[in-house]
C-alpha positions as CSV (number, residue, x, y, z in Angstrom):
1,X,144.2,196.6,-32.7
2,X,142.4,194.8,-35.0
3,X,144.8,190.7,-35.1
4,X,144.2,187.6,-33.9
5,X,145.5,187.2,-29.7
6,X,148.6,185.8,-29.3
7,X,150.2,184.0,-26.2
8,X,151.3,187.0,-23.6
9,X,148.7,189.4,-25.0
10,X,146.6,191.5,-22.8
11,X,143.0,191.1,-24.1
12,X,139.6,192.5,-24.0
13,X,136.9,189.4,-23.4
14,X,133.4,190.7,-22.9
15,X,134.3,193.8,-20.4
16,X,137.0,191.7,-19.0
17,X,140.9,192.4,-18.9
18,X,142.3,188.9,-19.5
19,X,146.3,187.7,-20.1
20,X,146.5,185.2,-23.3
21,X,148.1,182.2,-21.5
22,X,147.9,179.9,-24.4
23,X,146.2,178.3,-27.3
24,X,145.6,174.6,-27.2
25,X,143.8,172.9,-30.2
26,X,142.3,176.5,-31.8
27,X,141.1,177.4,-28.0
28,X,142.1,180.5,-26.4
29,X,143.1,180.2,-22.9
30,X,142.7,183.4,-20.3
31,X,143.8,184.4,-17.6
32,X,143.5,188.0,-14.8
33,X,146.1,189.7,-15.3
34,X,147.3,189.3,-11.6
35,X,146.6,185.3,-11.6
36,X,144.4,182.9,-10.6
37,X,142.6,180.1,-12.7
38,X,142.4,179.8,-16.5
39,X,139.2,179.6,-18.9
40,X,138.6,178.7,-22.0
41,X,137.4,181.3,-25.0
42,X,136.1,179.2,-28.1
43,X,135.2,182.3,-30.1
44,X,138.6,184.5,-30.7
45,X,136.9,186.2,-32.7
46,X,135.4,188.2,-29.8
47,X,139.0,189.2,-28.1
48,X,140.3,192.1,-28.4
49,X,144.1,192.9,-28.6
50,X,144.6,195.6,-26.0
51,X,147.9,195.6,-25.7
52,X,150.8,193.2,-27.4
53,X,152.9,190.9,-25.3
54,X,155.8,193.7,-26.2
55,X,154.5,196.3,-24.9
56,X,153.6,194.8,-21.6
57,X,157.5,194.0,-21.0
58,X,158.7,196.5,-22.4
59,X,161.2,198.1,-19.7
């Protein structure tokens, strides 16, 4: 997918899985997908979308 992350998308950040957990003054916040601590990503431009925020919930 080729778009800028959005809050709730799963994302690719250097080799690592990562869940969008929000975006706070143009920086991208990450976090594992099963928890733990947040870090900041000042380049977006090197995420990539794996999957959307709806089509992680979907049921």
């Amino acid at each position: 997918m080729n778009r800028h992350p959005e809050v709730g998308d799963q994302v690719d950040d250097a080799g690592r899985t990562a869940i969008v957990t929000d975006i706070r003054k143009g920086t991208w916040y990450l976090r594992h997908p099963h928890g733990g601590p947040e870090w900041p990503v000042e380049d977006p431009e090197r995420l990539r979308v794996t999957r959307t925020r709806t089509e992680r919930t979907k049921t």
